[in-house]
N, C-alpha and C positions, 0 to 999 in steps of 0.2 A: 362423202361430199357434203360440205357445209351452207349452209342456206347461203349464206353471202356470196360463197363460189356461182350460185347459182344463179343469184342477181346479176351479176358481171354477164352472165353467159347470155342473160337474158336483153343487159343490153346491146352485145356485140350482133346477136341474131333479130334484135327488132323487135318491134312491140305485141305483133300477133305470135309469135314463138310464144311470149312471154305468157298470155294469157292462155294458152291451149297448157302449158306447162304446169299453171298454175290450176289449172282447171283437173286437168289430170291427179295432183296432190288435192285437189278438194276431194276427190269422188275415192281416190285410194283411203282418205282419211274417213269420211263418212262410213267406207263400205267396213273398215276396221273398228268401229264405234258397235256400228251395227251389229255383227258378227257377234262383237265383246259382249253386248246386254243381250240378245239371244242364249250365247252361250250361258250369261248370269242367270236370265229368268228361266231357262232350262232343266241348269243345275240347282234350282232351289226344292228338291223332292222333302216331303213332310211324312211320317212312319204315323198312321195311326191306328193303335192299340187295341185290340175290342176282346173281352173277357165273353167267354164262350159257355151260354148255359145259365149264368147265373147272376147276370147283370140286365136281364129285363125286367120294367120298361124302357131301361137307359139306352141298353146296347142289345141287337135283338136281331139274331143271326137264322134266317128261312133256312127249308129243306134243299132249296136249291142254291143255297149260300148268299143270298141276297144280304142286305147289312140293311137294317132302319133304328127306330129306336129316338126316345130321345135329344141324347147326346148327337148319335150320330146323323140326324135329321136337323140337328141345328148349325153342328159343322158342315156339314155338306151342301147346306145354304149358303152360309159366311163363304163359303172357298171356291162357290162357283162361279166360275167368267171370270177366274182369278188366275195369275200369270204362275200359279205353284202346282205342284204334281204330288198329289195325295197318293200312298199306298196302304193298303190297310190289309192287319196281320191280326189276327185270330189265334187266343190259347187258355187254355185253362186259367185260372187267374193265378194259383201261386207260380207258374210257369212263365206268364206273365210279367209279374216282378222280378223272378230267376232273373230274366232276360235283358229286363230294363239295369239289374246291378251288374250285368256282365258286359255294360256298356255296347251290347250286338247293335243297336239301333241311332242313327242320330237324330236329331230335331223332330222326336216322336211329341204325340198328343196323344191321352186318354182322356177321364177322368177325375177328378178328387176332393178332398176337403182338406182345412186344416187341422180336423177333428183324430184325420188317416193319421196313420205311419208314413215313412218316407218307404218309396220314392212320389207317392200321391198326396203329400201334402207340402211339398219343397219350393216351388213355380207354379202357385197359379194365377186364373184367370182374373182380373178385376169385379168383371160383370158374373153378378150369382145368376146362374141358373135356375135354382130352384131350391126351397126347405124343405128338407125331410125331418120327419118324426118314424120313432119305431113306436112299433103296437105289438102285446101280444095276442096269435090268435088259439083261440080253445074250443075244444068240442063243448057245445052251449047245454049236452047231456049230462057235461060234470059238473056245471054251476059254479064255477070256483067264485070263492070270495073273493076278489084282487084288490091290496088293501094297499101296494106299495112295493119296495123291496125286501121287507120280512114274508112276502108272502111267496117268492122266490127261494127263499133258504130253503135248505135240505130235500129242492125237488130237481127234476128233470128237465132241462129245458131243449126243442131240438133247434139246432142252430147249422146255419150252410158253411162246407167246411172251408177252409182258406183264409175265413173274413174275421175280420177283429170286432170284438160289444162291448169297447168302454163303457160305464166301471164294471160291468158285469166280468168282464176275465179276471180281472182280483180276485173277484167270490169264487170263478171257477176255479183258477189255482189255487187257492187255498183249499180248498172243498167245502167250501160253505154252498155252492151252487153245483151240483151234477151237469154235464152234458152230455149230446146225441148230436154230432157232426153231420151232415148230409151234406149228398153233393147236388142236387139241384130243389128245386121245386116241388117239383112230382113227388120225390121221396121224402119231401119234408111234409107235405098235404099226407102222405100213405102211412107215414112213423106215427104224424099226428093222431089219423082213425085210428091205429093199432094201440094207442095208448101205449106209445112207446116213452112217451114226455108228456108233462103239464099242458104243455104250448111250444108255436111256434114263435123264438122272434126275430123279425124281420123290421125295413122299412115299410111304415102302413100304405104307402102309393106300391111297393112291390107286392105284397100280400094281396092287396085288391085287385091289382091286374093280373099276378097266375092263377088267382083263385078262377077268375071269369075266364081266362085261355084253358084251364081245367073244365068246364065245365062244371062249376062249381060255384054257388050263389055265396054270399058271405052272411047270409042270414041266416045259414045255417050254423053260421060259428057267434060264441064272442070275441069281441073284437078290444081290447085294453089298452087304453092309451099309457104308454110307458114314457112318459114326455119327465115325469120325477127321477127317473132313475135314468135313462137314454137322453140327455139335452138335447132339443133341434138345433142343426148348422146345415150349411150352406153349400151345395152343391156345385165345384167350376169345373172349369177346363184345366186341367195338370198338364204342364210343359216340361219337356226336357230341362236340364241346367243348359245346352248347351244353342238351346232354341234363338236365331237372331232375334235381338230386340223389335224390329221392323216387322219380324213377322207375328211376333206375341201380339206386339201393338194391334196391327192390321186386324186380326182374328178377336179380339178384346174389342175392339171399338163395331166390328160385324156384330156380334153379339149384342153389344148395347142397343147396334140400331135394331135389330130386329125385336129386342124388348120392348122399343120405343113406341115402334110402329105396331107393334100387339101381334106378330108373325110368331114369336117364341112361345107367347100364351097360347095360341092358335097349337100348336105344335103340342106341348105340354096335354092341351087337354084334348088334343086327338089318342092321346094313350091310356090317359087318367081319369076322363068323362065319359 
């Protein structure tokens, strides 16, 4: 039936038909808008990513599976009281990327730079999080002279497995540099005492903070800023390719405000201070 049938009908039956009728298509149309942007802001669920074991301070999973950290302390601020449904999925990190190239996830968020490999350096965030620098750290019994990256060649170094040390994997491929793969912390702090390596190297904000979750003071170690050989960049938020623009936006401009308002500092140095 056509709108103008329905004018005609309207006025063979009088003027109050008219408005009850019309009244009735207002409330059908409302209640159908409604339903519609429910069903929208429902279906807008967000996948995010957390690296299990060896991405603290960033991402930093309890014994009873709680999630903080962080990355994950700053998105879980931006996305609260927000109309989107966060699920968050937990896994070794090369399993991790497996998963992200097997397309299993959509409109997921982790972390990244654009210093990474893809798929953590392809979509990120605007707003920096944070600058890291690596360090290496060494039992302070050996004294090593650290003069650069000639003082690197032909030694040991233990390094966490999975993760890329530009330029340093050149030297490791070629074998101008030895390595000692570990998979977490612990065993990199354990390889270290065993003088299984030179040193550990890591980010100097992660090395500080498992050393004090260890039990373990850092003035018992040296501590070498590898800022010559390791450039500092910039820590964001890594977005799917397939992430709405609305919602990167949304999540980008949270972040900025909370750097603005010093919430993010606040956050940083509850892990790092």
């Amino acid at each position: 039936m056509s709108f103008l049938g329905e004018t005609k009908l309207f006025k063979r039956n009088g003027t109050s038909l008219s408005l009850k009728l019309l009244n009735w298509f207002y409330v059908a149309i409302m209640c159908s808008v409604s339903v519609y942007a429910t069903h929208s802001v429902a279906s807008e669920k967000l996948n995010y990513l957390v690296i299990e074991e060896q991405a603290a301070p960033f991402q930093i999973i309890d014994k009873l599976g709680n999630h903080s950290g962080i990355i994950s302390d700053l998105l879980f601020n931006i996305l609260q009281n927000s109309p989107f449904q966060l699920k968050v999925s937990s896994f070794p990190f090369k399993r991790m990327i497996k998963e992200i190239n097997a397309d299993l996830y959509d409109n997921w968020i982790t972390y990244g730079s654009s210093q990474w490999s893809a798929p953590q350096n392809l979509n990120l965030s605007k707003c920096s999080i944070l600058t890291v620098k690596h360090a290496l750290l060494t039992l302070k019994r050996k004294e090593i002279k650290f003069k650069g990256i000639e003082s690197l060649l032909k030694q040991r170094l233990i390094l966490l497995f999975g993760f890329e040390y530009p330029p340093l994997d050149e030297l490791i491929v070629s074998g101008e540099i030895l390595d000692l793969r570990v998979l977490n912390y612990d065993s990199a702090f354990k390889a270290l005492a065993l003088e299984r390596g030179i040193g550990f190297v890591e980010m100097e904000s992660r090395i500080k903070y498992n050393l004090k979750q260890a039990g373990n003071s850092v003035e018992s170690y040296d501590l070498f800023d590898l800022g010559g050989v390791i450039p500092q960049y910039e820590i964001r938020l890594a977005f799917s390719s397939d992430m709405p623009k609305a919602i990167s936006t949304f999540i980008d401009d949270g972040c900025k405000r909370l750097k603005q308002n010093g919430e993010l500092e606040k956050i940083i140095n509850r892990y790092l201070n």
